[in-house]
N, CA, C and O of each residue as an XYZ file, in Angstrom:
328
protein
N       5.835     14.165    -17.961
C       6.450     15.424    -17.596
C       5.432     16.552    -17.772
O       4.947     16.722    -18.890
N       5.016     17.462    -16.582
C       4.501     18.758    -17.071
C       4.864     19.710    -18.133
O       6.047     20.023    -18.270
N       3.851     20.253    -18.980
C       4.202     21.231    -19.262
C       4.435     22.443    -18.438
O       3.782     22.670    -17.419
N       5.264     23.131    -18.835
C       5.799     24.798    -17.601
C       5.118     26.071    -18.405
O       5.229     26.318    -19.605
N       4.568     26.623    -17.655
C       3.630     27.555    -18.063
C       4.379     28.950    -17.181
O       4.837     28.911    -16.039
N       4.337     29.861    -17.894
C       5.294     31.156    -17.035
C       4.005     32.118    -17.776
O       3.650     31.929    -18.939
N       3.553     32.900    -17.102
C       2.448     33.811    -16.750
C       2.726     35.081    -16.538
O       3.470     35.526    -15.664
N       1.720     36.076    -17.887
C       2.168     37.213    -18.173
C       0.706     38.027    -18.042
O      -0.436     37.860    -18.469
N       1.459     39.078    -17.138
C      -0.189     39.716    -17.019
C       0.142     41.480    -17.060
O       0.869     42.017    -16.223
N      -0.360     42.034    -17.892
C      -0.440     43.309    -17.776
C      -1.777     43.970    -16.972
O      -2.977     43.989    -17.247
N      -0.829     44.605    -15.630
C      -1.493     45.319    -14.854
C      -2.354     46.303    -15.524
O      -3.543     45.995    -15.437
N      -2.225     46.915    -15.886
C      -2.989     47.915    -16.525
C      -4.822     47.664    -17.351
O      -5.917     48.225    -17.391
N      -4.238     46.653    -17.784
C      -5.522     45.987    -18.426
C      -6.513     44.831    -17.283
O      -7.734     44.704    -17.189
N      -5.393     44.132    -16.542
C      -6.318     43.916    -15.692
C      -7.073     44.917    -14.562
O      -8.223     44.760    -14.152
N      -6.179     45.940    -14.178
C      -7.111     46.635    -13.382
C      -8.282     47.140    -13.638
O      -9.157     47.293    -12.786
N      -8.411     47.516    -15.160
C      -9.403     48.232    -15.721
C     -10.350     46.926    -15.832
O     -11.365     47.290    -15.237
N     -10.535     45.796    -16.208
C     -10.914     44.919    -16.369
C     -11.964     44.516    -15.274
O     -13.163     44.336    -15.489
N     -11.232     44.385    -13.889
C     -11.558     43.888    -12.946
C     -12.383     45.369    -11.901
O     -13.105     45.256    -10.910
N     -11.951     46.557    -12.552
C     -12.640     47.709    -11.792
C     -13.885     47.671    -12.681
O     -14.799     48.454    -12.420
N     -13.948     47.190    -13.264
C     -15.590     47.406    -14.350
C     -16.248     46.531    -13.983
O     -17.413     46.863    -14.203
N     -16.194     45.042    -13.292
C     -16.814     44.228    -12.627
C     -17.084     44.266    -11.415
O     -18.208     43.918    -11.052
N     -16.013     44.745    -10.376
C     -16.189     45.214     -9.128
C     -15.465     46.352     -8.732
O     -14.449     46.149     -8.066
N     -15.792     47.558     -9.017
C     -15.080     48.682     -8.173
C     -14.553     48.525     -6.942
O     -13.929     49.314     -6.233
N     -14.827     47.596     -6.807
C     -14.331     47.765     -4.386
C     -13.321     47.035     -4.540
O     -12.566     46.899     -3.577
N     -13.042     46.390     -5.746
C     -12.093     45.332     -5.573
C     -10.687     45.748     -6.432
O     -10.633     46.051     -7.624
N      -9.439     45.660     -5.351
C      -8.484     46.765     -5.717
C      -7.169     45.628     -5.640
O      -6.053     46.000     -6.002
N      -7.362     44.412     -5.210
C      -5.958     43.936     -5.594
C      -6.732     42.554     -5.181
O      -7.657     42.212     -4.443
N      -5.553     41.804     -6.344
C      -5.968     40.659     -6.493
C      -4.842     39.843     -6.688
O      -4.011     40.227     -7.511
N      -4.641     38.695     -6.033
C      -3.863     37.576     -5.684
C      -3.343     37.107     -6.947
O      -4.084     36.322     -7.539
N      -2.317     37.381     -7.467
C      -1.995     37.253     -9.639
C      -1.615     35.447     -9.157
O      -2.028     34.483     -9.802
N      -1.007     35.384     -8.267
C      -0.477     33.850     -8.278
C      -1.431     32.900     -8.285
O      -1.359     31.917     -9.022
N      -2.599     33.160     -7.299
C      -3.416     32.680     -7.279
C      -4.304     32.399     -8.510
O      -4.483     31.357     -9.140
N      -4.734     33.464     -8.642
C      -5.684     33.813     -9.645
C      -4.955     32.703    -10.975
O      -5.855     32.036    -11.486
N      -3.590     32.416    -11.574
C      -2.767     31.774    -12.348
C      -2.788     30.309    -12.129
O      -2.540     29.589    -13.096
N      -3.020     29.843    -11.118
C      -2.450     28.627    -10.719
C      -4.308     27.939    -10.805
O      -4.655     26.759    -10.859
N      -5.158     29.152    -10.788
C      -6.871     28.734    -11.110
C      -6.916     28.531    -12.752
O      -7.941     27.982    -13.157
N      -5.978     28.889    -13.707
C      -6.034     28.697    -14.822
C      -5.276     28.028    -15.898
O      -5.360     28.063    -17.126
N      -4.398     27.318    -14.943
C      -3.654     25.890    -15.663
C      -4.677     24.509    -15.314
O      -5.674     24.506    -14.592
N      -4.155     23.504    -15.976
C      -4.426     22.366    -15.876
C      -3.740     21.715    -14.556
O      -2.922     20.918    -15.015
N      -3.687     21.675    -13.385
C      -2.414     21.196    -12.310
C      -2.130     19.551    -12.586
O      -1.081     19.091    -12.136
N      -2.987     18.724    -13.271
C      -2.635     17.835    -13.922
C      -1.527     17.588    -14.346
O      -0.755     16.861    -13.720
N      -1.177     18.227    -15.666
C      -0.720     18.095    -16.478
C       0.545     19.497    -16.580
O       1.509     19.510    -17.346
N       0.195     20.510    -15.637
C       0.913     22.064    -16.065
C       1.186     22.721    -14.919
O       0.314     22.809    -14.055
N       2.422     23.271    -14.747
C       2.952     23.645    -13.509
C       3.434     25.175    -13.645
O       4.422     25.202    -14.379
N       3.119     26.310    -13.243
C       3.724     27.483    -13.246
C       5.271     27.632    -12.930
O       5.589     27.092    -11.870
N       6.040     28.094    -13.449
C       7.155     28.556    -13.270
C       7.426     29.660    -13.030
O       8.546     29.895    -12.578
N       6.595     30.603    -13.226
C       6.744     32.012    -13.089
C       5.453     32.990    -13.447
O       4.607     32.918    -14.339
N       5.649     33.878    -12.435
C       4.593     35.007    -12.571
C       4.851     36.353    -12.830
O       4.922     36.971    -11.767
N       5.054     37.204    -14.010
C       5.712     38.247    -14.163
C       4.458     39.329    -14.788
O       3.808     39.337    -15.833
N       4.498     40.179    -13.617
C       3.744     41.707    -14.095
C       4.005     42.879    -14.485
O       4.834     43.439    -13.767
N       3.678     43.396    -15.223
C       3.883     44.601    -15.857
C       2.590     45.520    -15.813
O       1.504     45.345    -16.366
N       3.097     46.721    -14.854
C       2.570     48.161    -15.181
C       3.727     49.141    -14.953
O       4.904     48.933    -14.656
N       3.033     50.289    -15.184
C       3.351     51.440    -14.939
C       3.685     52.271    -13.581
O       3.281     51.464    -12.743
N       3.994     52.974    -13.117
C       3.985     53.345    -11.415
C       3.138     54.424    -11.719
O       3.581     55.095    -12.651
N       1.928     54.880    -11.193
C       1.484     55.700    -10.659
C       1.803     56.971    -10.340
O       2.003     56.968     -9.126
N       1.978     58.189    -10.829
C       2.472     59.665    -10.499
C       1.657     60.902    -10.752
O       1.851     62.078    -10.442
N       0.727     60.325    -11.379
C      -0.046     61.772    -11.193
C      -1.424     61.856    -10.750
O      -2.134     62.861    -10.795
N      -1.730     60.728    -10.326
C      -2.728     60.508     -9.055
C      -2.670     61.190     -7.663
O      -1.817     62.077     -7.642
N      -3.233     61.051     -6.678
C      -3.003     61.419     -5.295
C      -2.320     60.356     -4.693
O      -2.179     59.185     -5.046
N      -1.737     61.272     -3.261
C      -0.732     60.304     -2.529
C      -1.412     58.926     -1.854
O      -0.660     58.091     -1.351
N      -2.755     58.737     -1.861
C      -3.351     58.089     -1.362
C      -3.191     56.534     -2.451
O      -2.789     55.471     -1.978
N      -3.569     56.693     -3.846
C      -3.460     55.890     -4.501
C      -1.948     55.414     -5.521
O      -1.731     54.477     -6.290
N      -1.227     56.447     -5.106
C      -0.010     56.153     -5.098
C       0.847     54.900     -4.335
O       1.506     53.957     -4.773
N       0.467     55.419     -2.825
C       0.467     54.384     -1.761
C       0.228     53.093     -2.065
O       0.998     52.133     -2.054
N      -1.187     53.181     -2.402
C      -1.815     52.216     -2.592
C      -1.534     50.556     -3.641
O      -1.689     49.336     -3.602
N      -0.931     51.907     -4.654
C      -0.493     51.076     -5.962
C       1.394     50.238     -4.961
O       1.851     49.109     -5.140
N       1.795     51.016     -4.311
C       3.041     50.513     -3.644
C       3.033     49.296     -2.827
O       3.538     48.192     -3.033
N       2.325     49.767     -1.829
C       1.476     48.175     -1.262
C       1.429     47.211     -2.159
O       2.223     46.286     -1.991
N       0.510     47.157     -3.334
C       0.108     46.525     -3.923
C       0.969     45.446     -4.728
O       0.723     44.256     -4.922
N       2.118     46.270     -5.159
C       3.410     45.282     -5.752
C       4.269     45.134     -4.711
O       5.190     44.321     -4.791
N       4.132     45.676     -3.925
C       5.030     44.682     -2.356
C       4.274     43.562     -2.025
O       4.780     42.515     -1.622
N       3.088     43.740     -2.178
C       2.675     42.210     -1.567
C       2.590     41.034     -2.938
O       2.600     39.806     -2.844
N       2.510     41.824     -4.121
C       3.204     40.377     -5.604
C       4.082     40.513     -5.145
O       3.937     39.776     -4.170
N       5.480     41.138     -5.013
C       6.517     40.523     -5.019
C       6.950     39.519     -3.830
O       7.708     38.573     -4.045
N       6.435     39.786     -2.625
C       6.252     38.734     -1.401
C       5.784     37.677     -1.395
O       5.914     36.793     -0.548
N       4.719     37.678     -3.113
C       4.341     35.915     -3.001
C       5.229     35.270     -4.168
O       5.278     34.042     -4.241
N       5.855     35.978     -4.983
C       6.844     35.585     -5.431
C       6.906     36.256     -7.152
O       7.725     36.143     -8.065
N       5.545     37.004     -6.992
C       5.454     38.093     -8.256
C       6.784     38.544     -8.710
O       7.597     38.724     -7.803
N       7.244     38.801    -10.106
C       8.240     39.863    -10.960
C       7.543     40.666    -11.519
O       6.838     40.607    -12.527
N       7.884     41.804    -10.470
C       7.084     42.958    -11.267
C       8.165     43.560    -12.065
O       9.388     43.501    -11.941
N       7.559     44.035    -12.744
C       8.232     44.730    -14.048
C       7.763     46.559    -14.354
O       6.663     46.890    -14.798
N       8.572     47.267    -14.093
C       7.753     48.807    -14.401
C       8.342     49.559    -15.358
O       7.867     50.653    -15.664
């Protein structure tokens, strides 16, 4: 029997994370990126749940941006959490 692995990622820390390695790079595939860090052997995801903040005192541009961004987790099957 697999173990079930349910996957917790705070937005916030990864963005900063991943903007210090590549600035150009502004969204990133969480399911994906999750399913690269089990064993598929042995360990099966059950769930992908994110947590940030919404965006409000930025410009409308990256506001947007951040909106997009959890429409397309939640389309691959992301729980975002705000």
């Amino acid at each position: 029997m697999k173990k079930r692995v349910l996957v917790f990622v705070d937005g916030l820390n990864l963005f900063n994370a991943v903007s210090e390695l590549d600035p150009g790079l502004t969204e990133i595939n969480i399911r994906s990126l999750a399913s690269r860090l089990i064993r598929r052997s042995d360990e099966e995801i059950i769930g992908v749940e994110y947590f940030v903040s919404l965006i409000t005192h930025l410009n409308q541009r990256t506001i947007q941006a951040q909106e997009r961004y959890l429409h397309q987790l939640r389309s691959t099957g992301v729980k975002v959490t705000l």
